[in-house]
mmJSON file of the N, C-alpha and C atoms, coordinates in Angstrom:
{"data_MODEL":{"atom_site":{
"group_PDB":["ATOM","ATOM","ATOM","ATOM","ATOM","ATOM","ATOM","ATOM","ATOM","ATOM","ATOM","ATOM","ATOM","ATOM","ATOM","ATOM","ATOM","ATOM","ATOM","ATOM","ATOM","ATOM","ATOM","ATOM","ATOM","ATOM","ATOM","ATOM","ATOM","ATOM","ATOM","ATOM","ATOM","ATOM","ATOM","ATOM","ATOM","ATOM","ATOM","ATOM","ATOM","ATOM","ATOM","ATOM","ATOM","ATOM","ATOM","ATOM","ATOM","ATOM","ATOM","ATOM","ATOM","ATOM","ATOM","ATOM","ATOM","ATOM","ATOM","ATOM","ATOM","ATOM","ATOM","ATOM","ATOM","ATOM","ATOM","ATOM","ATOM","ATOM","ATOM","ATOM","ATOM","ATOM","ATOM","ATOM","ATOM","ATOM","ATOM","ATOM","ATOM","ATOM","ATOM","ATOM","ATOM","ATOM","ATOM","ATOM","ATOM","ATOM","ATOM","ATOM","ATOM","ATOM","ATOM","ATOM","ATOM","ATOM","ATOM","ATOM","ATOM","ATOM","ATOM","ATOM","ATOM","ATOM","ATOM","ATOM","ATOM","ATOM","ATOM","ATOM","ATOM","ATOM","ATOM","ATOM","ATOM","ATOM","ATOM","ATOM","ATOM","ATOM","ATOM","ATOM","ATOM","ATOM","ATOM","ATOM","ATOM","ATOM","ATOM","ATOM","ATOM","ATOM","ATOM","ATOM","ATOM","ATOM","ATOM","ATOM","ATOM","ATOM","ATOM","ATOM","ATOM","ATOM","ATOM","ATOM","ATOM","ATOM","ATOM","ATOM","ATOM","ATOM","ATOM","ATOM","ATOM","ATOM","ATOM","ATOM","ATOM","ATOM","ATOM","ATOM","ATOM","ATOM","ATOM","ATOM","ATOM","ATOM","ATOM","ATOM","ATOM","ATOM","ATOM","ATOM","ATOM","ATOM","ATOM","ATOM","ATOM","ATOM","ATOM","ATOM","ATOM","ATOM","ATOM","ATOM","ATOM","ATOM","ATOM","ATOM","ATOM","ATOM","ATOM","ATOM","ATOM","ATOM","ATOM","ATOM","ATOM","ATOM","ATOM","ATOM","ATOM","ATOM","ATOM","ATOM","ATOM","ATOM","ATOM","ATOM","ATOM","ATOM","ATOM","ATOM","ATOM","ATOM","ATOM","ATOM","ATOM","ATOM","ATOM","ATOM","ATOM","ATOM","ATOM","ATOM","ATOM","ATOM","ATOM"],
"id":[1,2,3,4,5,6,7,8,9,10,11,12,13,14,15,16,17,18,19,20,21,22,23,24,25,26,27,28,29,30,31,32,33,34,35,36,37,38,39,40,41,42,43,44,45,46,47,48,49,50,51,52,53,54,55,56,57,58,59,60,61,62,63,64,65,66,67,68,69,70,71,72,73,74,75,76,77,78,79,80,81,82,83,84,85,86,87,88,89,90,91,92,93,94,95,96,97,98,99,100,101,102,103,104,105,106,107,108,109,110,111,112,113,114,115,116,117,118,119,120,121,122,123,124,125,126,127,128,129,130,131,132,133,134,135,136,137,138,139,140,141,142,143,144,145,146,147,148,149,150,151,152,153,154,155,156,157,158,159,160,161,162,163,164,165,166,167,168,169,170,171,172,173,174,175,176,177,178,179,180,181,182,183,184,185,186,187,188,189,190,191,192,193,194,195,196,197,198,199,200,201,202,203,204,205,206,207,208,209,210,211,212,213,214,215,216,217,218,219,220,221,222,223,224,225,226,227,228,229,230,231],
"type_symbol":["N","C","C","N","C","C","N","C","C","N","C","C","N","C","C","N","C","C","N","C","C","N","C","C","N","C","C","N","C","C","N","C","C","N","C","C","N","C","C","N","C","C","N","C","C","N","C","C","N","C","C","N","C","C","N","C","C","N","C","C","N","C","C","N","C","C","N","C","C","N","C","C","N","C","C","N","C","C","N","C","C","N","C","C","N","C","C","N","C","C","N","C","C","N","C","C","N","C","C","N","C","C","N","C","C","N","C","C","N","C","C","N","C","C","N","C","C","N","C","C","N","C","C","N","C","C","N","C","C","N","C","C","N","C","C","N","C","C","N","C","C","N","C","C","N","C","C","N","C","C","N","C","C","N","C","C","N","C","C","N","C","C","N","C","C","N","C","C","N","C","C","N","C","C","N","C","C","N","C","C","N","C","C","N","C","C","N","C","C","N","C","C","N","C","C","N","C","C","N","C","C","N","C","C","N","C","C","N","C","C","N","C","C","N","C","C","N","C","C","N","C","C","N","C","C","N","C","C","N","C","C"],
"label_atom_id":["N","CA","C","N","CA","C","N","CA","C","N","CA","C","N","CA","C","N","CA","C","N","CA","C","N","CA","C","N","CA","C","N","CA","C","N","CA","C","N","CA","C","N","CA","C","N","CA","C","N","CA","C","N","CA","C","N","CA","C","N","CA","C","N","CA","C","N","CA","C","N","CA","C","N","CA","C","N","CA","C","N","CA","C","N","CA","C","N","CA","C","N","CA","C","N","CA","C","N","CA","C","N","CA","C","N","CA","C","N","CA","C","N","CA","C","N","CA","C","N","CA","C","N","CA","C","N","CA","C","N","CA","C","N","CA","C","N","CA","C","N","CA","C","N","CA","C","N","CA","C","N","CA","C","N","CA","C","N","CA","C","N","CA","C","N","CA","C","N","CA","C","N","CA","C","N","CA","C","N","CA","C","N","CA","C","N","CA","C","N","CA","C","N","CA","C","N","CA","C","N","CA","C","N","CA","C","N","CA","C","N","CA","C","N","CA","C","N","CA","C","N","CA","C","N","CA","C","N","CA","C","N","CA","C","N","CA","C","N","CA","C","N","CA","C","N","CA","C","N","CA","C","N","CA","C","N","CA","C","N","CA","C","N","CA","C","N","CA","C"],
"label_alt_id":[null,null,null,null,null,null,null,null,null,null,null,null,null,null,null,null,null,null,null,null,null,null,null,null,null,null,null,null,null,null,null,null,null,null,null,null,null,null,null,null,null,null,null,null,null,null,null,null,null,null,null,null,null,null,null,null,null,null,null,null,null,null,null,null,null,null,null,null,null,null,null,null,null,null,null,null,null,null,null,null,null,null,null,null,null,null,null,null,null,null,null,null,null,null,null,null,null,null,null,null,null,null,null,null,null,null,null,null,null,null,null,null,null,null,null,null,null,null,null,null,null,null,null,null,null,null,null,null,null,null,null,null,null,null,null,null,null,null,null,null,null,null,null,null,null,null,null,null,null,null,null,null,null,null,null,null,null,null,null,null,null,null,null,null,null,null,null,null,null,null,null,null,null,null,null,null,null,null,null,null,null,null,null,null,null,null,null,null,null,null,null,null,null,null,null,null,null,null,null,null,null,null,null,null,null,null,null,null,null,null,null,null,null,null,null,null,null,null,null,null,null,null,null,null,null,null,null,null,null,null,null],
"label_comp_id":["UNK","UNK","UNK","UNK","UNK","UNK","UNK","UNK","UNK","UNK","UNK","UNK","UNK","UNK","UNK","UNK","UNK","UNK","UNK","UNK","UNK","UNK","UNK","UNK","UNK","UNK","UNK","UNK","UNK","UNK","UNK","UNK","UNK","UNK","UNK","UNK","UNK","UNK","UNK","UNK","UNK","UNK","UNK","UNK","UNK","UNK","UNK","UNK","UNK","UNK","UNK","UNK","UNK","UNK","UNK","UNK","UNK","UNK","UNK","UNK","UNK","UNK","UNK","UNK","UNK","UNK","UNK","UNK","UNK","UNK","UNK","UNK","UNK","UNK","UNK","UNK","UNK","UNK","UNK","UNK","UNK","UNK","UNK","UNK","UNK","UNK","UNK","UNK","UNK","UNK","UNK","UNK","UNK","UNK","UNK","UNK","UNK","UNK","UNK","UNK","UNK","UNK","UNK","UNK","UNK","UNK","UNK","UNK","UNK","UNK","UNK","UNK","UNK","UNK","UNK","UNK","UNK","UNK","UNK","UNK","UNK","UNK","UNK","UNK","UNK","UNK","UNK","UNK","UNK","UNK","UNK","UNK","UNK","UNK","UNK","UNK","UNK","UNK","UNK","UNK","UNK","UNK","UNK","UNK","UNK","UNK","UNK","UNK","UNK","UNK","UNK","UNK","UNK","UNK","UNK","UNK","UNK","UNK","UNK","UNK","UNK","UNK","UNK","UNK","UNK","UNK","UNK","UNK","UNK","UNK","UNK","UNK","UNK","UNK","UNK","UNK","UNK","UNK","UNK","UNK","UNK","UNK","UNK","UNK","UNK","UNK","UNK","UNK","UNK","UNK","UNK","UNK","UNK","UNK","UNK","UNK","UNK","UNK","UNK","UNK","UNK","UNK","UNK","UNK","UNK","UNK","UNK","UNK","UNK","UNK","UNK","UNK","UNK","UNK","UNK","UNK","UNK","UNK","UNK","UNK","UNK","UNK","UNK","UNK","UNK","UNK","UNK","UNK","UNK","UNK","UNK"],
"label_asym_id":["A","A","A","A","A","A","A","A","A","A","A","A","A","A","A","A","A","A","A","A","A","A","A","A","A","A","A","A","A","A","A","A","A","A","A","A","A","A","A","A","A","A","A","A","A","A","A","A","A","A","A","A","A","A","A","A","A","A","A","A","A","A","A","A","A","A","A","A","A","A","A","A","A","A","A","A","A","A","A","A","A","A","A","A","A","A","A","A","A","A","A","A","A","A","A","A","A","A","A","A","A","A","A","A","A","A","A","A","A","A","A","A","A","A","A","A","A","A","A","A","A","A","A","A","A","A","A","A","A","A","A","A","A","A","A","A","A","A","A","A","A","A","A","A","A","A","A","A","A","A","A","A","A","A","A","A","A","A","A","A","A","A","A","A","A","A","A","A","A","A","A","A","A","A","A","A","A","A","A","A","A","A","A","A","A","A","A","A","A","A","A","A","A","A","A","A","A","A","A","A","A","A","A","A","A","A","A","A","A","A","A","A","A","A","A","A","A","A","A","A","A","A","A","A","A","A","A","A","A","A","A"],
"label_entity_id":["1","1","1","1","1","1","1","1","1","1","1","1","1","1","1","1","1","1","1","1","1","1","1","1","1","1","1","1","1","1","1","1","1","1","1","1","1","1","1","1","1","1","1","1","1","1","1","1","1","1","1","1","1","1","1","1","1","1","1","1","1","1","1","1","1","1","1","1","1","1","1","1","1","1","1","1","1","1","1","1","1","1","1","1","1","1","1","1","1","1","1","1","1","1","1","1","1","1","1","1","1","1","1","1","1","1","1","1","1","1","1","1","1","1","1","1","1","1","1","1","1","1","1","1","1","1","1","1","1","1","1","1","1","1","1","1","1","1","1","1","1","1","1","1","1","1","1","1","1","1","1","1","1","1","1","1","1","1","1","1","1","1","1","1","1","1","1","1","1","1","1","1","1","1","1","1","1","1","1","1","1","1","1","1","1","1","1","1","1","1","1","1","1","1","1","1","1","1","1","1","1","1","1","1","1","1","1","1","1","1","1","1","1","1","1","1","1","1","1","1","1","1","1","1","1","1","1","1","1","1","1"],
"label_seq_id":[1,1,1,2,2,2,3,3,3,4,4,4,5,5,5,6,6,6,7,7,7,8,8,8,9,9,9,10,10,10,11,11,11,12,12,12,13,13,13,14,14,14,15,15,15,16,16,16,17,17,17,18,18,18,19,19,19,20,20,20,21,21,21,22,22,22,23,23,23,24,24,24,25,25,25,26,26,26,27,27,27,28,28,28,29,29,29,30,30,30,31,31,31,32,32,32,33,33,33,34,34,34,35,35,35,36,36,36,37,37,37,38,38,38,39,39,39,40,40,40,41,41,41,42,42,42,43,43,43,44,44,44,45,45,45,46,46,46,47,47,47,48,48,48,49,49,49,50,50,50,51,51,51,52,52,52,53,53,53,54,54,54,55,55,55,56,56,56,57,57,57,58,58,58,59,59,59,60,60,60,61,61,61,62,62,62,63,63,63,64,64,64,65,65,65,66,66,66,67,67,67,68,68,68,69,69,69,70,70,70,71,71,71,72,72,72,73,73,73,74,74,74,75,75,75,76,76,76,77,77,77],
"pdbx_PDB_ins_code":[null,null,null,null,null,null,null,null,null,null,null,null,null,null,null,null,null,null,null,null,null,null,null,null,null,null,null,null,null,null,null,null,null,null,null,null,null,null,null,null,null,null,null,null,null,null,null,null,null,null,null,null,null,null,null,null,null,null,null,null,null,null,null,null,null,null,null,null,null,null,null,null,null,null,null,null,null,null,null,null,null,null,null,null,null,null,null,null,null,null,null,null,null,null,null,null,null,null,null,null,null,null,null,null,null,null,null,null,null,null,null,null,null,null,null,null,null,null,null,null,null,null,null,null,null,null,null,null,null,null,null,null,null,null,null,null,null,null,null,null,null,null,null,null,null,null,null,null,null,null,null,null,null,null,null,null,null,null,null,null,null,null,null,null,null,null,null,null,null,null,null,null,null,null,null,null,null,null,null,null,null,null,null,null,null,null,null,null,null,null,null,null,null,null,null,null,null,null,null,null,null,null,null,null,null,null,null,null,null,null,null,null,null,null,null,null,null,null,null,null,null,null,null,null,null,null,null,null,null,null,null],
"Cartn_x":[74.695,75.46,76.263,76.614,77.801,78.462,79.478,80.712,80.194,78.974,78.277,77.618,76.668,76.509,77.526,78.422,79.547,80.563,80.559,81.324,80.462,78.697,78.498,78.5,79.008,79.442,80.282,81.138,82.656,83.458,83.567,83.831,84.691,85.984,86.328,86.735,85.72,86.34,86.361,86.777,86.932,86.579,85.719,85.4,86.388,87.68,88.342,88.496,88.181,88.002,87.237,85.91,84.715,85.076,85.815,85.853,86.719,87.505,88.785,88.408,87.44,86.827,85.699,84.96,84.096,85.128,86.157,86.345,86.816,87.743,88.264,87.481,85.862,85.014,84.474,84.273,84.091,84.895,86.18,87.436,86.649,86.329,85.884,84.717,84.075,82.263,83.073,83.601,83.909,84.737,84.895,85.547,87.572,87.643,89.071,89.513,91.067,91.548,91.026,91.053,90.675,92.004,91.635,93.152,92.626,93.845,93.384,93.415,92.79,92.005,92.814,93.868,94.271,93.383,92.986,92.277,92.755,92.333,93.202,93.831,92.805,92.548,92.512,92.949,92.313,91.415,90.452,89.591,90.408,90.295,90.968,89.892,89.451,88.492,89.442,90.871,91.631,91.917,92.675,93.569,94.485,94.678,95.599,96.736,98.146,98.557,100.254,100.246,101.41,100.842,99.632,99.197,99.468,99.489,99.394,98.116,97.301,95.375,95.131,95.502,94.944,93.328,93.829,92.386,91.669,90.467,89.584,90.376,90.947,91.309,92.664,93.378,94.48,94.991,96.182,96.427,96.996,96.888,97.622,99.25,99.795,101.095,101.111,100.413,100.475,99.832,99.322,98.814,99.911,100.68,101.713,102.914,103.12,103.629,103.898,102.647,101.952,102.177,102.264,102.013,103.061,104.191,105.679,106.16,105.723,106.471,106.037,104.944,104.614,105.284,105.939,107.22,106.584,104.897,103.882,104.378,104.125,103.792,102.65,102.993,101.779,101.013,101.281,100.56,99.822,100.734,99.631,98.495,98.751,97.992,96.721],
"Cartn_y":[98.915,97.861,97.113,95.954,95.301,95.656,96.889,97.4,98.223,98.863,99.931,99.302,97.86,97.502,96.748,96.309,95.501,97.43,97.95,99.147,99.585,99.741,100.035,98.928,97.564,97.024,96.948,98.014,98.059,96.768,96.707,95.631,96.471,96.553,97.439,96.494,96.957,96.12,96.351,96.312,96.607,96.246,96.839,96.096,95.051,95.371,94.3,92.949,93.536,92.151,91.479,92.154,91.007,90.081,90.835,89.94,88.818,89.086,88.402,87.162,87.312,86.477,85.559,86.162,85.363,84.383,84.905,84.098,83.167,82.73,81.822,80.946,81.582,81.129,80.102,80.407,79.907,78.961,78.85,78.02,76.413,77.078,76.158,75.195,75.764,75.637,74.469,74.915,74.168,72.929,72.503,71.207,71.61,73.196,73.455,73.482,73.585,73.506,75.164,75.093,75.997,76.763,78.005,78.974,80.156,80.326,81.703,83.183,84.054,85.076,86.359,87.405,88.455,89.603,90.151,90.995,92.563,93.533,94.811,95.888,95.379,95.956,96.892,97.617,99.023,99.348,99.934,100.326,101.211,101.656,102.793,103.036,104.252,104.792,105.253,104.892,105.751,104.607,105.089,104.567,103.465,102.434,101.693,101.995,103.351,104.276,102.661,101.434,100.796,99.841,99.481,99.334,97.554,97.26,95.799,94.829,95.981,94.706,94.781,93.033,92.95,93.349,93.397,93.777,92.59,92.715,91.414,91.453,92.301,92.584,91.89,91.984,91.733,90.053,90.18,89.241,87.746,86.546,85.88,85.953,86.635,87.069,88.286,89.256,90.139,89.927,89.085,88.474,87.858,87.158,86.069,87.193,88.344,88.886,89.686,90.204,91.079,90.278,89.16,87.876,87.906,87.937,87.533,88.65,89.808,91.388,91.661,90.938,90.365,89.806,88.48,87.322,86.426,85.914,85.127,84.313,83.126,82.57,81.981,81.138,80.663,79.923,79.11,78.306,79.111,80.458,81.342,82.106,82.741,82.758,81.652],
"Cartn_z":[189.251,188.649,189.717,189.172,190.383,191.119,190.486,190.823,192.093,191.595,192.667,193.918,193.31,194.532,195.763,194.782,196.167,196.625,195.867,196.339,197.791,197.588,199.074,200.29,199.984,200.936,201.472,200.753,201.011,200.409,199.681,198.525,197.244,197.338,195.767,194.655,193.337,192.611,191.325,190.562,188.842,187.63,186.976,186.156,185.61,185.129,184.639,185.237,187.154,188.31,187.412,187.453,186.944,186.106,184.763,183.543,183.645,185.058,185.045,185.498,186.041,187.512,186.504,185.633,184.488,183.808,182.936,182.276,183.137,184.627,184.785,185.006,185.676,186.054,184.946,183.818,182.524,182.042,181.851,182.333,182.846,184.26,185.026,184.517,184.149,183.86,182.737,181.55,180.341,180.593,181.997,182.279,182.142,182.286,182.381,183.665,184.52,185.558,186.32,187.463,188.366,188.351,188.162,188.755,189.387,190.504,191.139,190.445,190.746,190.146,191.639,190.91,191.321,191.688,192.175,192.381,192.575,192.034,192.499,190.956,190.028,188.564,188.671,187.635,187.504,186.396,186.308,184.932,184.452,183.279,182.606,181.514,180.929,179.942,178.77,179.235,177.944,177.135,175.859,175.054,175.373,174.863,174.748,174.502,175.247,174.554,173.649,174.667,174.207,172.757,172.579,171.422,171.969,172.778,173.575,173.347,173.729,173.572,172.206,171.837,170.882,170.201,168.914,168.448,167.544,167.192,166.975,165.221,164.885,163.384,163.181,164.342,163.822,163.494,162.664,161.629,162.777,162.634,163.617,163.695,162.689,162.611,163.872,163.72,164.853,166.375,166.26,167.659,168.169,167.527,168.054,168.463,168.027,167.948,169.171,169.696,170.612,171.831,172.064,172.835,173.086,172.241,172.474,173.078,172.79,173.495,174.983,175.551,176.791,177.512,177.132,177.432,177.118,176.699,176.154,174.812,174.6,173.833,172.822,171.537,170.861,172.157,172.766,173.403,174.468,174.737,175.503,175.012,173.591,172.814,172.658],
"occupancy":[1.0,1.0,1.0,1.0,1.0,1.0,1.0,1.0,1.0,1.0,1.0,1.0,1.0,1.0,1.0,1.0,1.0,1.0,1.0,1.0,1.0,1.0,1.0,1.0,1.0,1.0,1.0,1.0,1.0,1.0,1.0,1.0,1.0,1.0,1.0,1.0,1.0,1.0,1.0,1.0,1.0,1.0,1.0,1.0,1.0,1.0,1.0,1.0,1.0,1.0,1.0,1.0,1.0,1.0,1.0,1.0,1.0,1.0,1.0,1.0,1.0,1.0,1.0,1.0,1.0,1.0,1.0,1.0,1.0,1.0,1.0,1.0,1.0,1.0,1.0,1.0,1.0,1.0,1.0,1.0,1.0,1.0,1.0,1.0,1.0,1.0,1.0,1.0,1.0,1.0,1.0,1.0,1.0,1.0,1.0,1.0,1.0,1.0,1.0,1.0,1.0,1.0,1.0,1.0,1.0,1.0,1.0,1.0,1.0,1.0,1.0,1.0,1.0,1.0,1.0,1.0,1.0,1.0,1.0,1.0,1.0,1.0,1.0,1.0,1.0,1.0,1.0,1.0,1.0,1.0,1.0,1.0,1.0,1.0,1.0,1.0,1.0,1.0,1.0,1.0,1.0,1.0,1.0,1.0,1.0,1.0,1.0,1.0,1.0,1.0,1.0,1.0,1.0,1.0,1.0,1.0,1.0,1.0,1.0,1.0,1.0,1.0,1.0,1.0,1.0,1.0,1.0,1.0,1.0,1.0,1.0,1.0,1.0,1.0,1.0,1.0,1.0,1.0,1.0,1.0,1.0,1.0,1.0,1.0,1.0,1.0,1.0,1.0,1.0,1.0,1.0,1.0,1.0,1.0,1.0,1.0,1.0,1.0,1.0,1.0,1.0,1.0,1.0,1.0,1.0,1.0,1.0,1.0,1.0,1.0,1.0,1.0,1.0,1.0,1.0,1.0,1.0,1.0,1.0,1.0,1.0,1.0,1.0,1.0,1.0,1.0,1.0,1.0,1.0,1.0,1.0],
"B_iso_or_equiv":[0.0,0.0,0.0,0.0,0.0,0.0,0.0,0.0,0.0,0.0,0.0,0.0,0.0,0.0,0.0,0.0,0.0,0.0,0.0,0.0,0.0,0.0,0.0,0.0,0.0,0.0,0.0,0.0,0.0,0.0,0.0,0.0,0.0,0.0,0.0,0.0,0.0,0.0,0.0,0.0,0.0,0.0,0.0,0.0,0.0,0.0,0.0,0.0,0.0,0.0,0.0,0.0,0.0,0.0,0.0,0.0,0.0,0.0,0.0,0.0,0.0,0.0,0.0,0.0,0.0,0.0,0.0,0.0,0.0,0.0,0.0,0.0,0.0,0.0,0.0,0.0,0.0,0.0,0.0,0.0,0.0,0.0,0.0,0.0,0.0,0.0,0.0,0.0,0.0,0.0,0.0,0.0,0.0,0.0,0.0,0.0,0.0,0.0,0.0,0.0,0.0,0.0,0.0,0.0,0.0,0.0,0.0,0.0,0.0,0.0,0.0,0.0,0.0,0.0,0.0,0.0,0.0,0.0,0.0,0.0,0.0,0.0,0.0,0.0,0.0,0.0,0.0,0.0,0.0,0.0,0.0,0.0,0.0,0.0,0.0,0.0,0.0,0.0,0.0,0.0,0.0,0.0,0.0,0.0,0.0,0.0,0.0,0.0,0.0,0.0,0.0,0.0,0.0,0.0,0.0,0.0,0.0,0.0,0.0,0.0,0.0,0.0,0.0,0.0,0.0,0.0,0.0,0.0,0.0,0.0,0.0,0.0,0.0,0.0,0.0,0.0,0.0,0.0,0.0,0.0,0.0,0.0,0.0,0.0,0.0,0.0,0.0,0.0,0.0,0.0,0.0,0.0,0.0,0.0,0.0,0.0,0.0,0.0,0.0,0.0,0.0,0.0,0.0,0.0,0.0,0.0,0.0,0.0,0.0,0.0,0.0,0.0,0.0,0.0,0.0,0.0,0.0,0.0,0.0,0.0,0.0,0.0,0.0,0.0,0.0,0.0,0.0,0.0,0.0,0.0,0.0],
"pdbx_formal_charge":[null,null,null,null,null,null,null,null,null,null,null,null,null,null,null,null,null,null,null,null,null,null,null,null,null,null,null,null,null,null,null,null,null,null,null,null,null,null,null,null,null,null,null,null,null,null,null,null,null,null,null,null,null,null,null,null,null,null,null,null,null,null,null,null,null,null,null,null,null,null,null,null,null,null,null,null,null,null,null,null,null,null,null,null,null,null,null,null,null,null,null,null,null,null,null,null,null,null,null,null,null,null,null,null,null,null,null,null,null,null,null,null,null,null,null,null,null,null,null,null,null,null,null,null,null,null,null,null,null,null,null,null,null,null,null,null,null,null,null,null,null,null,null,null,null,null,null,null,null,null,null,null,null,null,null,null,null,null,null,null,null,null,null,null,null,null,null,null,null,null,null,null,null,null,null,null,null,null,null,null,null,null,null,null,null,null,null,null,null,null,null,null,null,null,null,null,null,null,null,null,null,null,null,null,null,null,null,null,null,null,null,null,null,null,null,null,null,null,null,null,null,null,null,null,null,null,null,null,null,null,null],
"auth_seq_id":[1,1,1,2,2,2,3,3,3,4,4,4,5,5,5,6,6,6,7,7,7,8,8,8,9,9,9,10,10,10,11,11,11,12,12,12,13,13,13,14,14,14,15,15,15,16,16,16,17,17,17,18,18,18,19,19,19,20,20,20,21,21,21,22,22,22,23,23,23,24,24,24,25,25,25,26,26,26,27,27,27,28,28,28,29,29,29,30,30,30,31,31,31,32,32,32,33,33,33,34,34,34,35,35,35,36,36,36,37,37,37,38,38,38,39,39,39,40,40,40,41,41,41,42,42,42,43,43,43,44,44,44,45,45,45,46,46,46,47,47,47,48,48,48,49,49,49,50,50,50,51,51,51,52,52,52,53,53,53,54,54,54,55,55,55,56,56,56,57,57,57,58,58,58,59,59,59,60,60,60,61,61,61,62,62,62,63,63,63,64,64,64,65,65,65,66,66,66,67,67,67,68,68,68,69,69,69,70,70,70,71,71,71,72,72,72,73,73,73,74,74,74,75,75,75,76,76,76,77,77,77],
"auth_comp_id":["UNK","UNK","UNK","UNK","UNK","UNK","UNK","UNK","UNK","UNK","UNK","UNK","UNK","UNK","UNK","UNK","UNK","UNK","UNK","UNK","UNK","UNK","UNK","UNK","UNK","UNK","UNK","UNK","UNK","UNK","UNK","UNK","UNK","UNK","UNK","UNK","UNK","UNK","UNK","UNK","UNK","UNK","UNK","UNK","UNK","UNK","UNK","UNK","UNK","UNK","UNK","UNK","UNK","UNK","UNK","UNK","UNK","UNK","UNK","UNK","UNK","UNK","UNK","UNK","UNK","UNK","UNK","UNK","UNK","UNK","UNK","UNK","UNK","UNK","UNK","UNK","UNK","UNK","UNK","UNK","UNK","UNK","UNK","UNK","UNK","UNK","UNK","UNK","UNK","UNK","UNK","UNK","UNK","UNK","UNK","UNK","UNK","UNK","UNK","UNK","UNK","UNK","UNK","UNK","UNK","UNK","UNK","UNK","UNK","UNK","UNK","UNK","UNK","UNK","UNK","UNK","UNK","UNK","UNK","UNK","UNK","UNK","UNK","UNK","UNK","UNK","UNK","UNK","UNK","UNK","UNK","UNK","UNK","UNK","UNK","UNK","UNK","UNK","UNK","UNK","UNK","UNK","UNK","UNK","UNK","UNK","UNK","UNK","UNK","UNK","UNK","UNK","UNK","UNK","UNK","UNK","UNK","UNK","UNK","UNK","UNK","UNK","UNK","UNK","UNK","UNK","UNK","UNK","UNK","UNK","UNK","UNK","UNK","UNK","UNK","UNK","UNK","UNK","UNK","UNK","UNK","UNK","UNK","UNK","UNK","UNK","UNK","UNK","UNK","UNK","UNK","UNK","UNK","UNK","UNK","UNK","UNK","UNK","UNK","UNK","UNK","UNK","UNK","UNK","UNK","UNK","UNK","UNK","UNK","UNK","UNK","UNK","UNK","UNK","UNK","UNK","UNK","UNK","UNK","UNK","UNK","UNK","UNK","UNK","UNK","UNK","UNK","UNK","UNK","UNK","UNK"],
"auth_asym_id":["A","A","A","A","A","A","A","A","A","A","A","A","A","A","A","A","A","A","A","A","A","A","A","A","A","A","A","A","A","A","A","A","A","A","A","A","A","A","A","A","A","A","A","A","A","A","A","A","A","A","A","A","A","A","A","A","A","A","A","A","A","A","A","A","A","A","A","A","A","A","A","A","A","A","A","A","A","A","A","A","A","A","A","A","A","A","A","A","A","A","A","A","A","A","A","A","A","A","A","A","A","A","A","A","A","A","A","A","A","A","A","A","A","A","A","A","A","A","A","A","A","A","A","A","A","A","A","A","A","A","A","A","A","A","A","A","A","A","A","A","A","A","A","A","A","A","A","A","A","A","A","A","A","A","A","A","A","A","A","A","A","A","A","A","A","A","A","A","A","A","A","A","A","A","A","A","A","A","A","A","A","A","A","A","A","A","A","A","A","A","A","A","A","A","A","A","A","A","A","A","A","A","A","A","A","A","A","A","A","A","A","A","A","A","A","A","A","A","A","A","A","A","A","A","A","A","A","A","A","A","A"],
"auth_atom_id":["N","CA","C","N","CA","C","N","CA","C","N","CA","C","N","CA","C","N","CA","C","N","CA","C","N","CA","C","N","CA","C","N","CA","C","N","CA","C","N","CA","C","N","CA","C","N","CA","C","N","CA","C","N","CA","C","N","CA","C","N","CA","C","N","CA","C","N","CA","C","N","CA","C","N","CA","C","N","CA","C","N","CA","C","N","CA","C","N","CA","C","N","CA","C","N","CA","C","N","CA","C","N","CA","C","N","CA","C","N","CA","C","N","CA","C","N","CA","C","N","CA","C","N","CA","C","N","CA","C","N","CA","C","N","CA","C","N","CA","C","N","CA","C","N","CA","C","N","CA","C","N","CA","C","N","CA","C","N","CA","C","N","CA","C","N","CA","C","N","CA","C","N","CA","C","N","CA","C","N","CA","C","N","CA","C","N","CA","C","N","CA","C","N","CA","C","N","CA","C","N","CA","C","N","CA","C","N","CA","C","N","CA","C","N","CA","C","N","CA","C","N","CA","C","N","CA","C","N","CA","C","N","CA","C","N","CA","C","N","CA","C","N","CA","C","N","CA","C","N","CA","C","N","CA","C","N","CA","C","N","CA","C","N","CA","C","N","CA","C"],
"pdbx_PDB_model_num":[1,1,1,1,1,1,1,1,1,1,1,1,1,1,1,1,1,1,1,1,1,1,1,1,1,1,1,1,1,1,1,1,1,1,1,1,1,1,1,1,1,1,1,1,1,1,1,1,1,1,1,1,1,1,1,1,1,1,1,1,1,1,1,1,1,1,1,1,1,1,1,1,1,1,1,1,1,1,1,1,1,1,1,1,1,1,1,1,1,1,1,1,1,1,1,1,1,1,1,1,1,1,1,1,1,1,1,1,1,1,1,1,1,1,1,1,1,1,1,1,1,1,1,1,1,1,1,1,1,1,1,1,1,1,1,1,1,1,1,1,1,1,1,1,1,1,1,1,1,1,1,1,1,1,1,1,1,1,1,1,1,1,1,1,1,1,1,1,1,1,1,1,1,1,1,1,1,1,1,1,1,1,1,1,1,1,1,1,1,1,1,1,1,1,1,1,1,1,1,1,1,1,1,1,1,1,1,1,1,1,1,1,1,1,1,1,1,1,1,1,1,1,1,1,1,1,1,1,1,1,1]
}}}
């Protein structure tokens, strides 16, 4: 996979890099502004133990919500 092949180039990187790096990339593609992309993610296989990542279920009352306990807003939303 990706992660494995840039890892033997000596390349470290995270899955969450990737996704991070797609969507801005995507951003881009859709005629949105370019922004720089942090690098230095960590994967994690566990639990969400602060209950932070939203879920595809939840209500837009609790999204806005979740957003705000971040320091985020609707418009970041």
């Amino acid at each position: 996979d990706v992660v494995d092949l840039l890892g033997s180039e000596g390349i470290v990187v995270s899955f969450a890099d990737i996704v991070q790096l797609g969507a801005a990339e995507a951003v881009v593609s859709a005629g949105g502004p370019y922004y720089p992309v942090k690098m230095g993610r960590i994967d994690t296989a566990g639990k969400d133990v602060y209950d932070t990542f939203p879920s595809p279920f939840d209500s837009i009352a609790t999204l806005i919500q979740k957003f705000f306990n971040m320091g985020l807003d609707v418009r970041d939303l």
